[in-house]
N, C-alpha and C positions, 0 to 999 in steps of 0.2 A: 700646841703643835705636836709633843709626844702621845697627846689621846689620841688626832686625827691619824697621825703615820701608825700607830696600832689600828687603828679603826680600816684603813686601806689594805693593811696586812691581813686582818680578820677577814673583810671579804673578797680577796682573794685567793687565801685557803678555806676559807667555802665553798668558793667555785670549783674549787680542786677537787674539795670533797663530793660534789656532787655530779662530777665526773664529765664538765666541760671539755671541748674536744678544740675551740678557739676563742677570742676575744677578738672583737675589733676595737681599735684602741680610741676613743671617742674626746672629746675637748676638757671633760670633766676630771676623765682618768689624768691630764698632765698638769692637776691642781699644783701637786708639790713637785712638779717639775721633770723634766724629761729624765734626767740621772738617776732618782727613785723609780721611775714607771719602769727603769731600763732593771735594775734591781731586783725589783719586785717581781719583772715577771721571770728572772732565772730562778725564783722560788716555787716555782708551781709548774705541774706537769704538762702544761697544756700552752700552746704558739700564745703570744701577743701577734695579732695581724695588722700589718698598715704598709701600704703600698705606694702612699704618697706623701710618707714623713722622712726627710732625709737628715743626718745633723749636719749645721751647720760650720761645725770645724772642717768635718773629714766628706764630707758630700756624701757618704754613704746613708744606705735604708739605714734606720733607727730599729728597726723591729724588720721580724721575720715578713716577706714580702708575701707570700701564697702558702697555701698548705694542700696538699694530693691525696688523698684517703681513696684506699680502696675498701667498697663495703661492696663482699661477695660477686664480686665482679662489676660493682658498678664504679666505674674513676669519678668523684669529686672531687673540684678544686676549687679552691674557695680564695678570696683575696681579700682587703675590706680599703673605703678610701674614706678620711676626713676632709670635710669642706673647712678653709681658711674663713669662712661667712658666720661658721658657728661661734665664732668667739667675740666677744661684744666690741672691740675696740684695737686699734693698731698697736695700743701701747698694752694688752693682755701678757700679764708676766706668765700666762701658762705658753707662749707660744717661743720661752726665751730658748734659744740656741737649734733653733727648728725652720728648717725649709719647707715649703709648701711646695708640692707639683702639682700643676694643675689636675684634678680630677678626671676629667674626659677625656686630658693624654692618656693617663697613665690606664685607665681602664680600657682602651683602645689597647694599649701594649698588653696588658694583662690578660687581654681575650685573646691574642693572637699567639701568647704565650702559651696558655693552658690548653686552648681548642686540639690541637693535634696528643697530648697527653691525658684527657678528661673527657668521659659523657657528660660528664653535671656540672654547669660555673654558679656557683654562689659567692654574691657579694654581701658580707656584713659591709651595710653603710651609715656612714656618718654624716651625711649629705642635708637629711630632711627631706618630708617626705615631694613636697614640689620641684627636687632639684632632683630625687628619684625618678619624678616620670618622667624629668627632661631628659634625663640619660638613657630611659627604656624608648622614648619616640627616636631617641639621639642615633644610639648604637645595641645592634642586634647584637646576641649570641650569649647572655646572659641569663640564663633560665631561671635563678631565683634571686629575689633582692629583697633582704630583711633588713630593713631600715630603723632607724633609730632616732634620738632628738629633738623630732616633732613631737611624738608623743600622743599618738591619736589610733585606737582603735580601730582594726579593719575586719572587720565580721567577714567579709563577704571581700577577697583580696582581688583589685583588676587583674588583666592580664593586659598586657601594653608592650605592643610588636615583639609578643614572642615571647615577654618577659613577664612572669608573674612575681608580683608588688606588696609582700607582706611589713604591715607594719604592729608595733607593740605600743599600749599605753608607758608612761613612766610611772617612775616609783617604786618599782616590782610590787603593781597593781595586780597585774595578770602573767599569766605564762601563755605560750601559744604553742599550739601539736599542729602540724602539717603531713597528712600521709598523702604518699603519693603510689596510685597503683598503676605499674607497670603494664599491659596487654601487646605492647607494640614497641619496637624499638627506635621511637620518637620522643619529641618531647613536646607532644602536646596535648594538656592536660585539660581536662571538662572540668569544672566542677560537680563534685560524684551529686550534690543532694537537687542542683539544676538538670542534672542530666537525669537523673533517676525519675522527678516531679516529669521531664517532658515526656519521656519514653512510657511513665504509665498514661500521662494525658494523651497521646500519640495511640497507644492501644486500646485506650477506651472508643479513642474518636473513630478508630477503625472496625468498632465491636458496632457502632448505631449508628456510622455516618449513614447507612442504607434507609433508616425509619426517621432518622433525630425532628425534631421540632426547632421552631425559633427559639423557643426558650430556652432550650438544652445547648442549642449552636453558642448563643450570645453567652451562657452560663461558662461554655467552653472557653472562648474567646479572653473573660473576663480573668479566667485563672490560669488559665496559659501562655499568653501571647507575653509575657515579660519572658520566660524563659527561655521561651522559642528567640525573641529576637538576641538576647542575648547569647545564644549559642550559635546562632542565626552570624554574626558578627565575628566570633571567633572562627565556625568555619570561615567565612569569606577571608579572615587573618591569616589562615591555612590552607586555604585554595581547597577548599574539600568540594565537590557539587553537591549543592545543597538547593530544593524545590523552593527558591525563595517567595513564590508566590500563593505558598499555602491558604497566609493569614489572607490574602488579598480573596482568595479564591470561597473562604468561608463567610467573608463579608458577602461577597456576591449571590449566595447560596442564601444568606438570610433577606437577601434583596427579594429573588426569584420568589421564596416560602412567602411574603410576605406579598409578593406579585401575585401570588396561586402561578405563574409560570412555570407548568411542569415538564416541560423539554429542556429548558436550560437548567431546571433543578435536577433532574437524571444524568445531564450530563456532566456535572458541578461534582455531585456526590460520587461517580466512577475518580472524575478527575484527582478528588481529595485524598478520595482511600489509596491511591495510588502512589500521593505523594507524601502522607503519612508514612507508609511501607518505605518508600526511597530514604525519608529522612531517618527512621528506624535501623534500618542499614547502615548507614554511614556512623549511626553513633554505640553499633555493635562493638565490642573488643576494643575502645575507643581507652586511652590513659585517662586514668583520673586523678582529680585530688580532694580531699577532705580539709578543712583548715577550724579545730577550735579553740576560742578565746576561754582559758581559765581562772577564776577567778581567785585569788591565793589566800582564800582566808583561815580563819581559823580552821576549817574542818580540812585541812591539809594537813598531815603530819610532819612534823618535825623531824630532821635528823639528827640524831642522840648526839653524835661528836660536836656538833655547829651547833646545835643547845648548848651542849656543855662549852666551849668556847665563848658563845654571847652572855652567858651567865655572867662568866670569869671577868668578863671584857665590864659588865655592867655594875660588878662588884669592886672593881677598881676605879672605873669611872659612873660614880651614880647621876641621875640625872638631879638638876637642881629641882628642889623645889619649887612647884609654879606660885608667882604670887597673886594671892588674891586680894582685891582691894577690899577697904572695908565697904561697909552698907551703907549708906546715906540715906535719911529719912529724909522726906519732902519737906519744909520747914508749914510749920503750922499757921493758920491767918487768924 
């Protein structure tokens, strides 16, 4: 028990030292119990968040409810909720002297709370990541949700009514960077490397739709249309007008070429350069974001203080010995 409560203490002045700004308090964190976590976190410079842990004596939050950061004029507020789902069993002693609010209340009140104070709502959750997208189809005004629990990689993170759905492997496998570039005082964000791939495929198609061939149209077709429809879908999310009949209109076009129909190939090809141009427009000065998965191995550098700390930690507690069995020889016939 005294290695584990060193061992909780260590990583969370690590986190300290690595210059965390909140924690969502998650099922794992109230192993040795809610009066340690309470503890612990007046040790370290940075909120414990949790918005739907109450104690169970005094009905009040257990932890600090939201937190409000101003970064150069942009207001974020962030809040985080644990699901009572996440813990194996009614009788789990990490859940002793602890209220659960329902989740979808309390994030309802929490949106309603920040909205008028805040550009930017982030939720650290504890939910997992299926009960994430329930609450992004659920309730709008949520702009970011970094999820936790499940433990599943998201390379490529949905965006789900309005809400974009970042999740992290476990283990501290990976770290994740999320940029998000501003152009517009919205919050709706393209994916910068899907919107970049369309916009050069969009200007190529506008450079040769006048001469192209079958082959070049369907070459087109094959490496583009995933990206067109998926921006294709977040405009419609966003009510943007968008020439939804591009793809339909380049099929058509390879119908005609393949017809030798050259009236409705001429007029196919004015039509498409047209709506390439339209759709190019709309996705000018457009917010973006970038999202990568890192992978935390050895060629990351260490920081010297939390070296020196894990050192310390492993010279007092060494690890056992693994045992290895002996050998066994086959017996002989």
């Amino acid at each position: 028990m005294k290695k584990i409560t060193e061992q909780a203490i260590l990583i969370a002045e690590s986190m300290d030292l690595m210059g965390y700004t909140a924690i969502g308090v998650g099922d794992d964190d109230l192993t040795l119990g809610k009066e340690f976590l309470l503890n612990l976190s007046k040790k370290v410079n940075f909120p414990f968040l949790s918005s739907n842990l109450l104690d169970e004596a005094t009905g009040k939050p257990l932890f600090q409810t939201s937190l409000v950061l101003d970064h150069k004029g942009l207001r974020i507020g962030i809040f985080s909720l644990l699901s009572p789902d996440t813990f194996q069993n009614q009788s789990d002693l990490r859940k002793k002297g602890i209220l659960f609010q329902p989740p979808l209340q309390v994030a309802q009140a929490m949106v309603k709370e920040l909205q008028p104070k805040t550009d930017l709502i982030v939720l650290l959750s504890h939910l997992g990541y299926p009960k994430d997208v329930q609450l992004a189809q659920t309730l709008p005004g949520i702009h970011l949700m970094i999820g936790s629990h499940t433990g599943v990689n998201l390379a490529n993170p949905p965006i789900i009514n309005k809400s974009l759905l970042l999740q992290m492997g476990s283990k501290g496998l990976y770290g994740g960077r999320l940029h998000l570039v501003f152009h517009k005082n919205d919050f709706l964000f393209f994916n910068s490397h899907e919107k970049s791939a369309l916009e050069t495929g969009l200007n190529q198609l506008k450079a040769r739709i006048s001469f192209s061939n079958v082959t070049e149209m369907e070459s087109w077709l094959r490496i583009n249309q995933s990206s067109y429809f998926r921006i294709l879908n977040l405009a419609r999310l966003y009510q943007i007008p968008f020439p939804e009949e591009l793809i339909q209109n380049i099929r058509n076009l390879i119908t005609s070429l393949k017809a030798k129909d050259s009236e409705k190939e001429r007029a196919l090809r004015i039509k498409i350069k047209e709506e390439a141009e339209e759709i190019l427009k709309q996705l000018r000065g457009r917010n973006e974001f970038t999202h990568h998965l890192v992978a935390l191995g050895d060629q990351i550098k260490d920081h010297p203080e939390i070296q020196k700390r894990i050192e310390a930690f492993r010279a007092k507690y060494p690890e056992p010995e693994k045992f290895t069995p002996p050998r066994l020889e086959a017996p002989r016939l």
